[in-house]
VEXNU-534554 format. One record per residue (C-alpha): residue number from 1; y, z, x; residue in one letter. Coordinates in pm, 1 decimal, m for minus. Layout:
# VEXNU-534554
<atom seq="NUM" py="Y" pz="Z" px="X" type="A"/>
...
END
This chain:
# VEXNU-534554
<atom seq="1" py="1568.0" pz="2330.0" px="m5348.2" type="X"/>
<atom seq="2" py="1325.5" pz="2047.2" px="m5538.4" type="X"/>
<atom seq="3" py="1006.9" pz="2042.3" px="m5374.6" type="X"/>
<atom seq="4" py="697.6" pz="1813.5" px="m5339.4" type="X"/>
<atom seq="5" py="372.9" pz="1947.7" px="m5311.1" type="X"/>
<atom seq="6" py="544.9" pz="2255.1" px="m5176.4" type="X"/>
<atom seq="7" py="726.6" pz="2022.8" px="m4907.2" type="X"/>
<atom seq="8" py="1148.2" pz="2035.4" px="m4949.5" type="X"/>
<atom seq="9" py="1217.2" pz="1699.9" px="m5049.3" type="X"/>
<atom seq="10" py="1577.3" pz="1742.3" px="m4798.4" type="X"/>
<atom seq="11" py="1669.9" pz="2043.4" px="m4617.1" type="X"/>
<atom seq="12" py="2017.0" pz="2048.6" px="m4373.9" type="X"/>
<atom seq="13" py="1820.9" pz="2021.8" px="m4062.9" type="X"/>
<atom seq="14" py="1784.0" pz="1656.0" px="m4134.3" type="X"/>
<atom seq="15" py="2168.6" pz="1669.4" px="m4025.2" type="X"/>
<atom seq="16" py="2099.1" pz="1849.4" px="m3728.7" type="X"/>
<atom seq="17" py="1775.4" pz="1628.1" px="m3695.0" type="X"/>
<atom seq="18" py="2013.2" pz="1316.0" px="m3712.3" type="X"/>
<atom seq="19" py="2292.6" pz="1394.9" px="m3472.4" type="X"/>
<atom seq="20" py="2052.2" pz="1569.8" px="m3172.9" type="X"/>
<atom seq="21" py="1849.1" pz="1162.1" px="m3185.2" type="X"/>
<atom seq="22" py="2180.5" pz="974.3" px="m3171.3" type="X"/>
<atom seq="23" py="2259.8" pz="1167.5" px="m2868.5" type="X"/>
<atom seq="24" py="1912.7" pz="1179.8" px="m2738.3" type="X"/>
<atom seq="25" py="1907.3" pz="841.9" px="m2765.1" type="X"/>
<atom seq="26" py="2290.5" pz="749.3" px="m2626.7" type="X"/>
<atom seq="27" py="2141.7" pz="942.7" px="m2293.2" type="X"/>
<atom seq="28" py="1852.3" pz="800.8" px="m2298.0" type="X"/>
<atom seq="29" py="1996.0" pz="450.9" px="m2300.5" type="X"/>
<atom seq="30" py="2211.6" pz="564.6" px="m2013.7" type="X"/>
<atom seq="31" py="1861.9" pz="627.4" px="m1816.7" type="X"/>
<atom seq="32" py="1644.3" pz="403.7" px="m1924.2" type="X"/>
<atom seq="33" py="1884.7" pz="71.9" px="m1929.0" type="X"/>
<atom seq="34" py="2204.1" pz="115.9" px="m1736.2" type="X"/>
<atom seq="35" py="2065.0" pz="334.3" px="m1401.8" type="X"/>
<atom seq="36" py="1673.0" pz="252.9" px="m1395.0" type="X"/>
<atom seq="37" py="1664.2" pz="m92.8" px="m1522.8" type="X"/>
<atom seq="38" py="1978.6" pz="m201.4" px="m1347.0" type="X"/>
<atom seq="39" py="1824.9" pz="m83.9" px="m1016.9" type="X"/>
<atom seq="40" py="1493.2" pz="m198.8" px="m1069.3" type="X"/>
<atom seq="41" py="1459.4" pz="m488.2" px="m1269.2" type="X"/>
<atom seq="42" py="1153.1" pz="m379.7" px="m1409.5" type="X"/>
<atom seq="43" py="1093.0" pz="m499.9" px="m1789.3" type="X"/>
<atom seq="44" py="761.6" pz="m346.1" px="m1834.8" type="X"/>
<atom seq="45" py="826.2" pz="m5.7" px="m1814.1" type="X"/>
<atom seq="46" py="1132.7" pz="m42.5" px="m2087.8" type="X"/>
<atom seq="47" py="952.7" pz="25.7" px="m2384.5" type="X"/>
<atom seq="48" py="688.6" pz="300.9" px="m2274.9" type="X"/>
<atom seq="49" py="1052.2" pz="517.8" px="m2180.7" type="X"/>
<atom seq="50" py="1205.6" pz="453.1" px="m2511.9" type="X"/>
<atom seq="51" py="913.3" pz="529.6" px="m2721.0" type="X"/>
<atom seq="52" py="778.8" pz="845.7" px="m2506.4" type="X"/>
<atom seq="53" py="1138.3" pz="985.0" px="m2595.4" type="X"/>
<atom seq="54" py="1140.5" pz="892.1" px="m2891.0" type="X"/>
<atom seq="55" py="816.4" pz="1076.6" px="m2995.1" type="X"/>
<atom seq="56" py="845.8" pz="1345.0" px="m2771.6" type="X"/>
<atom seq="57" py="1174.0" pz="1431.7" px="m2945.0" type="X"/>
<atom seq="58" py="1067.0" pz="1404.8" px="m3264.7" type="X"/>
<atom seq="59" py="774.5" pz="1613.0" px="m3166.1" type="X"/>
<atom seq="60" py="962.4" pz="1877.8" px="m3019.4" type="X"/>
<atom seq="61" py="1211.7" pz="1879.9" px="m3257.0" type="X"/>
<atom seq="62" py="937.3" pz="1870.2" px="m3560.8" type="X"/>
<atom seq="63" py="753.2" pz="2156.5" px="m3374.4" type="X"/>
<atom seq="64" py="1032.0" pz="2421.2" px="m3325.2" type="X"/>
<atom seq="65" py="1024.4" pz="2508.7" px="m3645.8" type="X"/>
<atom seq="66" py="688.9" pz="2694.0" px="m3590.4" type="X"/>
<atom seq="67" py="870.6" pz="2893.7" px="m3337.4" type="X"/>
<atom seq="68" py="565.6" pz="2811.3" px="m3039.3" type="X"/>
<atom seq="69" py="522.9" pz="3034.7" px="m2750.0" type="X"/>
<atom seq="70" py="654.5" pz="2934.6" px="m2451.1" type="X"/>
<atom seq="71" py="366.8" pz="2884.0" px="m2277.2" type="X"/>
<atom seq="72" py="235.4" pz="2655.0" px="m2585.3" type="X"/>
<atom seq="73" py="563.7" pz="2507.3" px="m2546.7" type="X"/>
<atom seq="74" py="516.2" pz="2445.4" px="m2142.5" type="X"/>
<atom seq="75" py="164.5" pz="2336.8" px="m2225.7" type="X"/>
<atom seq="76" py="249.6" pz="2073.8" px="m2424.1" type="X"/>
<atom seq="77" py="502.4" pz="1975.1" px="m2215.1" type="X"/>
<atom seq="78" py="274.0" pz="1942.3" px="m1903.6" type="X"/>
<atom seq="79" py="22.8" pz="1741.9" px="m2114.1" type="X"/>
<atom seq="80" py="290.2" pz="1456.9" px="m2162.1" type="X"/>
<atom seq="81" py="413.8" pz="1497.6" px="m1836.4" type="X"/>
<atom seq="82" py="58.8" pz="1439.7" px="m1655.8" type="X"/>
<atom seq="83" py="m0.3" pz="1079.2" px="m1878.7" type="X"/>
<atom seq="84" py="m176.3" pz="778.5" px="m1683.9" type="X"/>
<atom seq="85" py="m228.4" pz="478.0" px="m1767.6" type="X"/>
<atom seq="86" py="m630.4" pz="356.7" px="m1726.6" type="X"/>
<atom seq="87" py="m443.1" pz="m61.3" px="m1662.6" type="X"/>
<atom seq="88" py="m215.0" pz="44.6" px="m1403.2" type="X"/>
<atom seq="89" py="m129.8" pz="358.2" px="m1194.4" type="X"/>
<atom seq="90" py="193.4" pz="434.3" px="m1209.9" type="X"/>
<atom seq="91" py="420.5" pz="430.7" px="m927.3" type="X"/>
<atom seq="92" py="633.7" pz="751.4" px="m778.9" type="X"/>
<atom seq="93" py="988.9" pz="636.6" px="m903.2" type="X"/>
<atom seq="94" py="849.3" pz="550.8" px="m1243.1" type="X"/>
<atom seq="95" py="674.0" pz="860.4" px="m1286.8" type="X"/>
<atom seq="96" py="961.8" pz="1043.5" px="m1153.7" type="X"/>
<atom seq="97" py="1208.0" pz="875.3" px="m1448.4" type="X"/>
<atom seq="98" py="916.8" pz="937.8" px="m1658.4" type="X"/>
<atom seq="99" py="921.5" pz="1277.7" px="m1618.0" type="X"/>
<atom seq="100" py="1306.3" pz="1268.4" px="m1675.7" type="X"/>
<atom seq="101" py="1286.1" pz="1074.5" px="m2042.0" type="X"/>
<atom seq="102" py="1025.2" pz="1351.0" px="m2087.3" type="X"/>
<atom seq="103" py="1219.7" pz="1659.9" px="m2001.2" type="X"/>
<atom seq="104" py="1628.3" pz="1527.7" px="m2127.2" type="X"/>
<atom seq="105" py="1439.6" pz="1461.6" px="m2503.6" type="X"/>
<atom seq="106" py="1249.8" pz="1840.9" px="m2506.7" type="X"/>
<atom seq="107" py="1597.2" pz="1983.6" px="m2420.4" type="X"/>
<atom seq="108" py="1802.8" pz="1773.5" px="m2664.9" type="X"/>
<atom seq="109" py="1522.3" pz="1835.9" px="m2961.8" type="X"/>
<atom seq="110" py="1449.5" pz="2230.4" px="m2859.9" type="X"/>
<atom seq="111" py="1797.5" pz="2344.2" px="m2792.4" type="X"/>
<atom seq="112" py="1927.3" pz="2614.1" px="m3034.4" type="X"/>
<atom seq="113" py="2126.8" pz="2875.6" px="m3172.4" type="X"/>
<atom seq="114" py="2178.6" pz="3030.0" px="m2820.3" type="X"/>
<atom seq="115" py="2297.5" pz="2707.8" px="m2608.6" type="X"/>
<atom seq="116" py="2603.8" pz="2534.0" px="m2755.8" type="X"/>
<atom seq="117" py="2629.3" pz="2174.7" px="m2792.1" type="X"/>
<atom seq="118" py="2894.5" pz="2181.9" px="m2404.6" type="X"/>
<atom seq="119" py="2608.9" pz="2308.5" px="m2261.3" type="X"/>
<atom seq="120" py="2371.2" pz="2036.3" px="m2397.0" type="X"/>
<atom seq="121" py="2574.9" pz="1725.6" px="m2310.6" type="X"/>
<atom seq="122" py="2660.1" pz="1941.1" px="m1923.1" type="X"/>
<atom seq="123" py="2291.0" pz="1919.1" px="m1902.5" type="X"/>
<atom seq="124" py="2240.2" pz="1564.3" px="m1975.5" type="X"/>
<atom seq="125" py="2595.7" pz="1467.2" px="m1793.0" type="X"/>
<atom seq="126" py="2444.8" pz="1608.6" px="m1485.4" type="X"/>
<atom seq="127" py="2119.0" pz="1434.0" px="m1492.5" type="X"/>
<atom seq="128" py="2281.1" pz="1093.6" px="m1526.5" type="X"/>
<atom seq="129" py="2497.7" pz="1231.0" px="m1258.1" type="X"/>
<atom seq="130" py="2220.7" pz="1266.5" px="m997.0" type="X"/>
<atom seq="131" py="2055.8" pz="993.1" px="m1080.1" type="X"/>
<atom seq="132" py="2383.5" pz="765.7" px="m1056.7" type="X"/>
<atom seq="133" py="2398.0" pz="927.1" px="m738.6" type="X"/>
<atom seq="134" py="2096.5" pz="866.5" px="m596.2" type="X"/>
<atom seq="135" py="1998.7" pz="496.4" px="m742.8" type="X"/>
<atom seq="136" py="2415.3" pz="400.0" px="m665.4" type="X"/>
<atom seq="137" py="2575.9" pz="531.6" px="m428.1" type="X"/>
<atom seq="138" py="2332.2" pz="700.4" px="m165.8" type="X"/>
<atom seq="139" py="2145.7" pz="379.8" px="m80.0" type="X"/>
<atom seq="140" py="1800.1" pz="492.3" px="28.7" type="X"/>
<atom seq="141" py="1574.6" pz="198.7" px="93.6" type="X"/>
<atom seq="142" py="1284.4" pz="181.1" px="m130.6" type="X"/>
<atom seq="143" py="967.6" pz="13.5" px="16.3" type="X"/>
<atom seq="144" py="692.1" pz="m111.3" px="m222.5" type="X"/>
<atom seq="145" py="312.5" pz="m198.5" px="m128.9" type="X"/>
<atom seq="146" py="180.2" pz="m489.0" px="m267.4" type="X"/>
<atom seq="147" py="m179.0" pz="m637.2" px="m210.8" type="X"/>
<atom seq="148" py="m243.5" pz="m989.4" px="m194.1" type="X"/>
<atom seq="149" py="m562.0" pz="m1204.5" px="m118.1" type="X"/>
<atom seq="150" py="m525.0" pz="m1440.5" px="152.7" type="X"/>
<atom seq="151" py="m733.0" pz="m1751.4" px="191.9" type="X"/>
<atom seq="152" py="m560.8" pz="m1897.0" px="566.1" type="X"/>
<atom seq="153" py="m770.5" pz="m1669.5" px="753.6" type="X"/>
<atom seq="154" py="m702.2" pz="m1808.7" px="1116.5" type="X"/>
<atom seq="155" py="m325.1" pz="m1662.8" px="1045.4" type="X"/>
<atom seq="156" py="m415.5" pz="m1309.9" px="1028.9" type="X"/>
<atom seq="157" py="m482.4" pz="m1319.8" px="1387.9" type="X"/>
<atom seq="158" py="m259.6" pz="m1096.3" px="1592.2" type="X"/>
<atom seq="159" py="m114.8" pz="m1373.4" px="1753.6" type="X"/>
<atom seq="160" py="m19.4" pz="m1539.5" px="1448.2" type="X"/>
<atom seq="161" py="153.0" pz="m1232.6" px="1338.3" type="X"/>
<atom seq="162" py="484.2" pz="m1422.3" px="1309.7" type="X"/>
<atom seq="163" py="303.2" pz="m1739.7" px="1101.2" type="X"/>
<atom seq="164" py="121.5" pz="m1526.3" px="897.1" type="X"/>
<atom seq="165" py="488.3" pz="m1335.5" px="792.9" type="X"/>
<atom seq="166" py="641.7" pz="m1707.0" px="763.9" type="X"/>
<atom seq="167" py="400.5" pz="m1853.1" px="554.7" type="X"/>
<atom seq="168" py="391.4" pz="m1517.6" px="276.5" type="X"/>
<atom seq="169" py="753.0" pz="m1479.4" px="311.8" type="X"/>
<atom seq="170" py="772.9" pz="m1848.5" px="161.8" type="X"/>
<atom seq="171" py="480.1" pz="m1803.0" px="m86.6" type="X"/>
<atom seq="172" py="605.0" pz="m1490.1" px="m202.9" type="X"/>
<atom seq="173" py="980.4" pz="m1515.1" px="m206.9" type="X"/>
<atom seq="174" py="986.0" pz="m1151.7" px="m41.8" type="X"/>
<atom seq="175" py="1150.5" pz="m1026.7" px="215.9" type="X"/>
<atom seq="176" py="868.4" pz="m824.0" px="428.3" type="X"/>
<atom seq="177" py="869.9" pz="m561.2" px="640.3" type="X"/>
<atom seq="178" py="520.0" pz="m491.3" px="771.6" type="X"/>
<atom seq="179" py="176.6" pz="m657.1" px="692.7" type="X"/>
<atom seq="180" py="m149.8" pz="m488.1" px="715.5" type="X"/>
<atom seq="181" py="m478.1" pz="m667.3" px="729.9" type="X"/>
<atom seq="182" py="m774.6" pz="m482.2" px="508.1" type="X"/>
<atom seq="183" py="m1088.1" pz="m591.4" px="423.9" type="X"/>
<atom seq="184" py="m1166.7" pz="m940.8" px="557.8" type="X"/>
<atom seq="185" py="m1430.7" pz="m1169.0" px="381.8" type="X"/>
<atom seq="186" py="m1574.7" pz="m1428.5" px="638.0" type="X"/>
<atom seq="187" py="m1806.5" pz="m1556.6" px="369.0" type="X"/>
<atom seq="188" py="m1525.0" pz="m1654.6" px="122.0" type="X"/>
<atom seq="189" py="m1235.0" pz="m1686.7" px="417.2" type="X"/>
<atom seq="190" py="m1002.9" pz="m1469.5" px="256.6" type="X"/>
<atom seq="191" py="m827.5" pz="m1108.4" px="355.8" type="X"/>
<atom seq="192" py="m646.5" pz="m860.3" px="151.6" type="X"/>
<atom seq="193" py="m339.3" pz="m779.6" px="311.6" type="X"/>
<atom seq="194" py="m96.7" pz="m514.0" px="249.9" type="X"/>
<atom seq="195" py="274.5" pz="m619.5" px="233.7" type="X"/>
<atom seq="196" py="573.8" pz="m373.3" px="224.5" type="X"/>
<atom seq="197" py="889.6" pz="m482.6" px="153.0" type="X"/>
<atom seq="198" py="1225.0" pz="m377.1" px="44.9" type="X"/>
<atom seq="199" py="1311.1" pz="m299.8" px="m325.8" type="X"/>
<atom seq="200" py="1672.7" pz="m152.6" px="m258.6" type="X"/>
<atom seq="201" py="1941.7" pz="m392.4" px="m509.4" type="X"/>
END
């Protein structure tokens, strides 16, 4: 075997290497565009999901061959599954498909000699499969929170309940369900409010 600097040049696990990322990344597609994008519409989050699988495949895969403990293994798992972001916090569902990207890339890069390649795609068919089922067919609404600064203050009153849904209704293009009234600012005339709405496609 030719050798650099005591590094094989090629070994055949660059096959093995090769074939576990195409379908790695076929599942991952599956995820990431077709069921979470699809229901959520959410751009933003596309690229952190490919690359974190990316990289946690290739660092699983890279570090098998040092045959870790399983509680190194488990560590370094939780370590990539605990990541925030210091710009935004994270919201359940994303953290949730997150954690999926996370955990369908360490078991197509860390599968081996003992689980046959049936049981890897029956593990990633069945993910897909619960999450087709949940985000398609069992239509649970999903309400988001989102905080805006108001400036009418007179429409916060609970009298003007119903103008003060109108008017952020129009502004925001959102169909709300409940509006909470926070911290109000008499000095600048402006509120934060709380809106929920409805994020169910």
């Amino acid at each position: 075997m030719t050798e650099f600097l005591n590094i094989p040049l090629f070994d055949d696990d660059f096959y093995k290497m090769t074939f576990r990322f195409i379908l790695n990344i076929s599942f991952l597609t599956l995820i990431i565009r077709w069921l979470y994008y699809g229901t959520s519409k959410r751009k933003d989050y596309l690229f952190t999901y490919y690359m974190i699988g990316i990289i946690v495949f290739f660092l699983c895969f890279t570090l098998k061959k040092y045959e870790l403990d399983i509680g190194m293994a488990l560590g370094l798992f939780a370590i990539f599954g605990i990541i925030r972001y210091r710009t935004d916090a994270i919201a359940i569902k994303e953290m949730t498909y997150l954690f999926v990207v996370i955990g369908v890339s360490v078991v197509n890069s860390l599968a081996n000699q003992k689980m046959s390649y049936a049981e890897i795609l029956g593990a990633n068919t069945a993910v897909i499969a619960a999450l087709f089922i949940l985000e398609k067919l069992w239509v649970v609404k999903s309400i988001t929170t989102k905080k805006i600064v108001y400036e009418k203050i007179d429409n916060i009153k609970p009298e003007n309940h119903d103008i003060l849904k109108q008017d952020l209704e129009e502004r925001t293009g959102i169909s709300i369900e409940s509006i909470e009234v926070s911290d109000i600012d008499f000095v600048k005339d402006t509120a934060n409010i709380y809106i929920k709405y409805n994020t169910t496609q």
